[in-house]
DRENTORKOL-3810 file (N, C-alpha, C; in nm, 4 decimals):
REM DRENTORKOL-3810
@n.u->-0.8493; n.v->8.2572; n.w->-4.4347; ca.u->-0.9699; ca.v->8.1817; ca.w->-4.4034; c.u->-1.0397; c.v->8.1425; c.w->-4.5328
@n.u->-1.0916; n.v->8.0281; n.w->-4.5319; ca.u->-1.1343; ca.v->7.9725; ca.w->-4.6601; c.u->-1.3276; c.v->8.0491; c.w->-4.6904
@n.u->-1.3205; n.v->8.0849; n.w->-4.7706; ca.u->-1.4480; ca.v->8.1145; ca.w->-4.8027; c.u->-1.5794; c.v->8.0165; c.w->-4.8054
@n.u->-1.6895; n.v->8.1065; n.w->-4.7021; ca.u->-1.7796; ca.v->7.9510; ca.w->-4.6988; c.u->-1.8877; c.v->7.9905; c.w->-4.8453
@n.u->-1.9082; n.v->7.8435; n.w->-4.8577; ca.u->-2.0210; ca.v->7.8461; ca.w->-4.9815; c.u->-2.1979; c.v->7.8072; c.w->-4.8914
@n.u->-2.2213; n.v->7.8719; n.w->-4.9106; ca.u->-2.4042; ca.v->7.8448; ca.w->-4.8635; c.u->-2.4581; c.v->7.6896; c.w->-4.9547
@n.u->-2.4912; n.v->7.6206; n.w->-4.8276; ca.u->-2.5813; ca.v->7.5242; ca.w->-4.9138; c.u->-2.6996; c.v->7.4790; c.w->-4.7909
@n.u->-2.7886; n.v->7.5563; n.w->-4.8927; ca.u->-2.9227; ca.v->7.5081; ca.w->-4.7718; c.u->-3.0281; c.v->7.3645; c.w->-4.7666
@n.u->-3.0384; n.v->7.2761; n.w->-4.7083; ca.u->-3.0982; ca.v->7.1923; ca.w->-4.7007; c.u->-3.2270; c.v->7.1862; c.w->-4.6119
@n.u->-3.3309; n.v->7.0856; n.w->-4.7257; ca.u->-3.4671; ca.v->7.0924; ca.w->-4.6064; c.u->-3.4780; c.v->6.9545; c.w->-4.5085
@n.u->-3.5158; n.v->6.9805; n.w->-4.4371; ca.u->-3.5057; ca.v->6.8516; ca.w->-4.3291; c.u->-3.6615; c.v->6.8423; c.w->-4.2786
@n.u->-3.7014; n.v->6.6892; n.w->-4.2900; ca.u->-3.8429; ca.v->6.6945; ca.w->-4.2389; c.u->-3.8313; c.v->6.6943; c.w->-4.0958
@n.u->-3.9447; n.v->6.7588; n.w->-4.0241; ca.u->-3.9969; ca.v->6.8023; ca.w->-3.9364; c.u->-3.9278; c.v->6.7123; c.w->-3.8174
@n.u->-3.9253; n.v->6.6013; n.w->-3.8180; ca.u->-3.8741; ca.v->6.5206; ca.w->-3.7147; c.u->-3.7307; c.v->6.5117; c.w->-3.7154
@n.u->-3.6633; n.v->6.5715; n.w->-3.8386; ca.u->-3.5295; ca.v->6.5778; ca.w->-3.8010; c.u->-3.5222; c.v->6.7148; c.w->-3.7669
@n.u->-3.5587; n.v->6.7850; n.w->-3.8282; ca.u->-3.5297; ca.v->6.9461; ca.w->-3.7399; c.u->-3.5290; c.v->6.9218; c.w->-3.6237
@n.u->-3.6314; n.v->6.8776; n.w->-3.5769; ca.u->-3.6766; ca.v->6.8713; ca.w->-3.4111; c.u->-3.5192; c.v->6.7836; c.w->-3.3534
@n.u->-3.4959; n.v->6.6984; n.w->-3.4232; ca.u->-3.3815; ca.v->6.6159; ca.w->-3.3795; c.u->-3.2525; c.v->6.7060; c.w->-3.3581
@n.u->-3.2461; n.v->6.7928; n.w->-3.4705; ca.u->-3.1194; ca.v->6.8942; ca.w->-3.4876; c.u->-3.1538; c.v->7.0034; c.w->-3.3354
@n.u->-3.2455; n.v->7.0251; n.w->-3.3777; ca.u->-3.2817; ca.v->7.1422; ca.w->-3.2519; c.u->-3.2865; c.v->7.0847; c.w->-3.1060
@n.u->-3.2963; n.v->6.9538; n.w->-3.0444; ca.u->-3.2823; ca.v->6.8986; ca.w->-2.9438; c.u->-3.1266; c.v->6.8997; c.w->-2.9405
@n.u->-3.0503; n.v->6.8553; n.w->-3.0096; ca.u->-2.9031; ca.v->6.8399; ca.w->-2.9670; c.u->-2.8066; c.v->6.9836; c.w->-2.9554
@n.u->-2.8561; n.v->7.0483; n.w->-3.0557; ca.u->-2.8000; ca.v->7.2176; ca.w->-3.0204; c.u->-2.8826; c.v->7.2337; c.w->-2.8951
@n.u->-2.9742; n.v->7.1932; n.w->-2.8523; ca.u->-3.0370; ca.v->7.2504; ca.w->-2.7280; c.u->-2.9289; c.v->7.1943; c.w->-2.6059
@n.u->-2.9355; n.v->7.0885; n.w->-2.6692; ca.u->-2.7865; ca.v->7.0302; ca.w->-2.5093; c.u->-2.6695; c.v->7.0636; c.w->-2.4715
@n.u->-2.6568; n.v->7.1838; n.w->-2.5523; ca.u->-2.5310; ca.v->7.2895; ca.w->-2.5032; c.u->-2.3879; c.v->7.2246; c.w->-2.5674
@n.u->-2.3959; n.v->7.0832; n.w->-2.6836; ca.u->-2.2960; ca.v->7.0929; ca.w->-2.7364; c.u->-2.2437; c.v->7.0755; c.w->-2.8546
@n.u->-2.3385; n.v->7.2422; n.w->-2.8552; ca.u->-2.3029; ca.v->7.2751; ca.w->-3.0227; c.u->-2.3666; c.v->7.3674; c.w->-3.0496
@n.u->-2.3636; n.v->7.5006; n.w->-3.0498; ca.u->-2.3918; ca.v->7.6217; ca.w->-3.0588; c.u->-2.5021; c.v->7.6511; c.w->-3.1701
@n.u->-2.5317; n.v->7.6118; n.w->-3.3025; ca.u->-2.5566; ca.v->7.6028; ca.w->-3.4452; c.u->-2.6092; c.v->7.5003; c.w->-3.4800
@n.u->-2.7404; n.v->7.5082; n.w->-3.5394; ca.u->-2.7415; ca.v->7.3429; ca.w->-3.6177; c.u->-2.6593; c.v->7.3548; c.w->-3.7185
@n.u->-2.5866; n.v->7.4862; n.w->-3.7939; ca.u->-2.5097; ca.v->7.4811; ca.w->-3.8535; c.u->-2.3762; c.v->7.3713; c.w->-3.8156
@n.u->-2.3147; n.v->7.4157; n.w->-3.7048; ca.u->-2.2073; ca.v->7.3626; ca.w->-3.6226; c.u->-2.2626; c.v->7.2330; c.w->-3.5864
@n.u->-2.3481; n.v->7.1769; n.w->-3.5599; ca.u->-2.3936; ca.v->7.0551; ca.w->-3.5365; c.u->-2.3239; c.v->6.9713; c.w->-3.7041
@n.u->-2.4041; n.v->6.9822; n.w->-3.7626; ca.u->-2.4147; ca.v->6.9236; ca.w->-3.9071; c.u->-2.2727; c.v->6.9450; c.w->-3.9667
@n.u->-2.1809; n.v->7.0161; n.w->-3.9796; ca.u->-2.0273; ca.v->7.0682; ca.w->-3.9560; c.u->-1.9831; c.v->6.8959; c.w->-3.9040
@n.u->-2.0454; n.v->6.9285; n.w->-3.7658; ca.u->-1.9688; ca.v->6.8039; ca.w->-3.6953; c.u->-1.9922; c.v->6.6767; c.w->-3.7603
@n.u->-2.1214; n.v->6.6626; n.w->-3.7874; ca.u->-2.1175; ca.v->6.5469; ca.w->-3.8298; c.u->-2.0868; c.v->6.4855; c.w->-3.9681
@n.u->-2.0520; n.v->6.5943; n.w->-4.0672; ca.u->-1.9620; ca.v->6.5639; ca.w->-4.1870; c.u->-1.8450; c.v->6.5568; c.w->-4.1326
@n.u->-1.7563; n.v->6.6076; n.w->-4.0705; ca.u->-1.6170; ca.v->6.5589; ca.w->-4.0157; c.u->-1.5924; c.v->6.4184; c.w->-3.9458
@n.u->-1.7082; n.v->6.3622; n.w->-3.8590; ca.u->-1.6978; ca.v->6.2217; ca.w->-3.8217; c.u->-1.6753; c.v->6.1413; c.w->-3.9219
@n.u->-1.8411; n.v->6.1810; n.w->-4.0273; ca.u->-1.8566; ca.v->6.0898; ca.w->-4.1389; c.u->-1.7402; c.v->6.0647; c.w->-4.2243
@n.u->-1.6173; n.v->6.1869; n.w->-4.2502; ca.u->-1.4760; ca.v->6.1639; ca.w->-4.2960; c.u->-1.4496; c.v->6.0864; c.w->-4.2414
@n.u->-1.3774; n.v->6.1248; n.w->-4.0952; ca.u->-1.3162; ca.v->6.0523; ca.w->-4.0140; c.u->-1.3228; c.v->5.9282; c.w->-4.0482
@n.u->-1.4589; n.v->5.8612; n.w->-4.0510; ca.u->-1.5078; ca.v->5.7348; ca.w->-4.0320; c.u->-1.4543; c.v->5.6876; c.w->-4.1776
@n.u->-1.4817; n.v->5.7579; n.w->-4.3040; ca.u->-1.4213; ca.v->5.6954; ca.w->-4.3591; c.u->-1.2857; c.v->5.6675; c.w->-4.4080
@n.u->-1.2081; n.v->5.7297; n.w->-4.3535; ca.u->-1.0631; ca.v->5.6964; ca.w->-4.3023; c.u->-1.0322; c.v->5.6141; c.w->-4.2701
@n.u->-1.1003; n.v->5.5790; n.w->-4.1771; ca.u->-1.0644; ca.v->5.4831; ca.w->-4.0456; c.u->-1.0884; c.v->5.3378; c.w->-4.1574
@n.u->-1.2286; n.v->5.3541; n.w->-4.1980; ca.u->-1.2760; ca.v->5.2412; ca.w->-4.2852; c.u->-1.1733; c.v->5.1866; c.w->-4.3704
@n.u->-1.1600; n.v->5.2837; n.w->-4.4485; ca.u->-1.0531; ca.v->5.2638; ca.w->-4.5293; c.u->-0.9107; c.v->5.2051; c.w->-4.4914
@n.u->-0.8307; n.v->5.2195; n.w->-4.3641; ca.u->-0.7662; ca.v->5.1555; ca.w->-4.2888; c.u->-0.8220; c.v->5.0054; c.w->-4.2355
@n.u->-0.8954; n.v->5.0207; n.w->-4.2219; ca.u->-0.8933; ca.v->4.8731; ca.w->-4.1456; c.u->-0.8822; c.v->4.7300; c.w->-4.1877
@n.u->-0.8763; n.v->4.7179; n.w->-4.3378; ca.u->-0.8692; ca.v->4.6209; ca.w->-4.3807; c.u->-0.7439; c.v->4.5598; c.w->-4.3691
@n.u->-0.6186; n.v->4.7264; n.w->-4.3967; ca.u->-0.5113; ca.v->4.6667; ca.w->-4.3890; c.u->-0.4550; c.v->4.6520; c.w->-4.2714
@n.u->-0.5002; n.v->4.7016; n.w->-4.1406; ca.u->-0.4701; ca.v->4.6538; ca.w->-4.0287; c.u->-0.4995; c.v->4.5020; c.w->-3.9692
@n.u->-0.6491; n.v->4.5221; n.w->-3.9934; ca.u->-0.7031; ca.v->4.4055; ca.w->-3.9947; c.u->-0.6048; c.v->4.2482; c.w->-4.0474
@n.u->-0.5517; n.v->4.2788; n.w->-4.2013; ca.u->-0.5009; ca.v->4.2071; ca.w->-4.2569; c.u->-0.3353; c.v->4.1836; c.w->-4.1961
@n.u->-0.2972; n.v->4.2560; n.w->-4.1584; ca.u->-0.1651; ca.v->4.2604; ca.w->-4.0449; c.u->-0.1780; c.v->4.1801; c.w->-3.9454
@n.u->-0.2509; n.v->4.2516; n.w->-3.8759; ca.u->-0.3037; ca.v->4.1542; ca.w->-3.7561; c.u->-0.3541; c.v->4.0248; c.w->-3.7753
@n.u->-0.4246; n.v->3.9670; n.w->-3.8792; ca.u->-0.4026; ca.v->3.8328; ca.w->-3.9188; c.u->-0.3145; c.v->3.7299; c.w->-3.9537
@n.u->-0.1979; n.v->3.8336; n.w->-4.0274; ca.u->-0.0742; ca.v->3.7507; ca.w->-4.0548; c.u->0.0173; c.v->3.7643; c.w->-3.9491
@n.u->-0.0358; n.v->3.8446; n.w->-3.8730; ca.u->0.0724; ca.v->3.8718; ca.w->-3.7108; c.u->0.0487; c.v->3.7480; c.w->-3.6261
@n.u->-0.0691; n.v->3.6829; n.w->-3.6515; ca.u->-0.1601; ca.v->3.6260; ca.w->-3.5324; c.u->-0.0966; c.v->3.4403; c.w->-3.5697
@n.u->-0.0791; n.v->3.4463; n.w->-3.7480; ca.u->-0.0593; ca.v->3.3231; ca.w->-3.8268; c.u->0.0369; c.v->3.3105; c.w->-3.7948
@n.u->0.1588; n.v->3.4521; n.w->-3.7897; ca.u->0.3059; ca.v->3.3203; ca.w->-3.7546; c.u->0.2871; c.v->3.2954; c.w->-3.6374
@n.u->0.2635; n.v->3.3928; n.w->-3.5170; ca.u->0.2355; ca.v->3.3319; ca.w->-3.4003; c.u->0.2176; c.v->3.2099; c.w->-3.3807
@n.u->0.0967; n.v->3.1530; n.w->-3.4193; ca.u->0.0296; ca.v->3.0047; ca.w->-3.4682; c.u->0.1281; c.v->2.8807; c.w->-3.5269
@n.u->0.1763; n.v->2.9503; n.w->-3.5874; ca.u->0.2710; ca.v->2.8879; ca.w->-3.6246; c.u->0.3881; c.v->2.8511; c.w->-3.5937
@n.u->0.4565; n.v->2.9473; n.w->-3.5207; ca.u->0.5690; ca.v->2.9578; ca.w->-3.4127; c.u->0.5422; c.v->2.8110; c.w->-3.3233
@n.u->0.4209; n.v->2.8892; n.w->-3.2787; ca.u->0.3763; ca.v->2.7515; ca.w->-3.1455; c.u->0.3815; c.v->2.6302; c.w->-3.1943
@n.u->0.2896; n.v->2.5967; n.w->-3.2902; ca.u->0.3275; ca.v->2.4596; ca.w->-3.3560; c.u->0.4445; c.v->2.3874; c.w->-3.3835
@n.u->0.5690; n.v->2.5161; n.w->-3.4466; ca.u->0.6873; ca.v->2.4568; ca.w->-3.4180; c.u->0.7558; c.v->2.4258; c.w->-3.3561
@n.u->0.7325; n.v->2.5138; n.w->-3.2212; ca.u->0.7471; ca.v->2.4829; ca.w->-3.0948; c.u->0.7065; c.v->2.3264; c.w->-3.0197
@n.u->0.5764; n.v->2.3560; n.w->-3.0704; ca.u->0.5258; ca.v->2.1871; ca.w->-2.9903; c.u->0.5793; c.v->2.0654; c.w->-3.1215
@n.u->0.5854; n.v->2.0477; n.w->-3.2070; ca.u->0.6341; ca.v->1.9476; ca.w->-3.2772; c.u->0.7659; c.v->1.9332; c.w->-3.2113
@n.u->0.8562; n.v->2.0761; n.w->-3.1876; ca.u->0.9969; ca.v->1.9996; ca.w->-3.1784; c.u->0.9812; c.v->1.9393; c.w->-3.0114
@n.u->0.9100; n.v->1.9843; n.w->-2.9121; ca.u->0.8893; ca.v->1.9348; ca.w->-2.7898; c.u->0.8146; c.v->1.8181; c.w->-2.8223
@n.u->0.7280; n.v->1.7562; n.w->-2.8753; ca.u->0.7646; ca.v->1.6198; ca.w->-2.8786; c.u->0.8081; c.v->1.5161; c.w->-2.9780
@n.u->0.9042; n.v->1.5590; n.w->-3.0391; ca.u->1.0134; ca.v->1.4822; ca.w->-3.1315; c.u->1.0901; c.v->1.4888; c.w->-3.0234
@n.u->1.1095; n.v->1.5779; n.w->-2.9125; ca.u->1.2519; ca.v->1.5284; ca.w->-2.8100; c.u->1.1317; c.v->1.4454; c.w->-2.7035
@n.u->0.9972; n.v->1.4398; n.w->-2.6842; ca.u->0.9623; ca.v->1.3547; ca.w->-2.5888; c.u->0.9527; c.v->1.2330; c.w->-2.6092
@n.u->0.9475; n.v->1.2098; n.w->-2.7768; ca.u->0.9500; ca.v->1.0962; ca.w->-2.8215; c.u->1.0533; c.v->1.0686; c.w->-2.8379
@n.u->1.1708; n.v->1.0948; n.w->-2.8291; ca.u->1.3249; ca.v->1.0719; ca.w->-2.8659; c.u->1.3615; c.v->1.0123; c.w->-2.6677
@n.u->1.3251; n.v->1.1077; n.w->-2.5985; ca.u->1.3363; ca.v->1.0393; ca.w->-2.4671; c.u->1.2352; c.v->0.9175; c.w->-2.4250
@n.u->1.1130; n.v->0.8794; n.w->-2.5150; ca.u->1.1037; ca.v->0.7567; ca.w->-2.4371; c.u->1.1340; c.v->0.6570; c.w->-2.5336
@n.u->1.1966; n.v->0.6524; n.w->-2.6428; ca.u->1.2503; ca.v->0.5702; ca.w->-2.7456; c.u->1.3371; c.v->0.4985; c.w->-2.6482
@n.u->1.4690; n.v->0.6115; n.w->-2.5984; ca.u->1.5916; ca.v->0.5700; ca.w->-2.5034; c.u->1.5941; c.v->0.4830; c.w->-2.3566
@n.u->1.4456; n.v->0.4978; n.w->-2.2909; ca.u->1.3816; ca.v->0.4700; ca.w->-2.1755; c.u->1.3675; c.v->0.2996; c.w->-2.2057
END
């Protein structure tokens, strides 16, 4: 088990009250364990952050050939519609 280090912080009055309302709602034992939680989101989150550009950026060039596909698609459908009423 990793050894904990003490670090105490002061919180004005309206956030205590804030901390102490949500441990009051039964989910989260501790404002210790509260505040726990919410440095692990704040990771999380920046994980996620950190991902998304390059997803983001995937999914853009996923979306472009798509786009592009189609276009080639419809040019060659009417080079043959124009090729059939040339013959007409």
């Amino acid at each position: 088990m990793t050894k904990k280090k003490w670090l105490n912080i002061s919180l004005p009055e309206a956030l205590r009250a804030h901390v102490d309302r949500r441990v009051a709602s039964g989910d989260w034992a501790t404002p210790s364990e509260y505040v726990r939680d919410l440095i692990r989101r704040d990771r999380e989150s920046l994980v996620v952050a950190k991902e998304a550009p390059t997803k983001r950026a995937r999914k853009a060039r996923r979306l472009s050939k798509q786009v592009q596909s189609g276009m080639a698609v419809m040019e060659e459908l009417m080079a043959q519609r124009r090729a059939a009423v040339k013959k007409e």
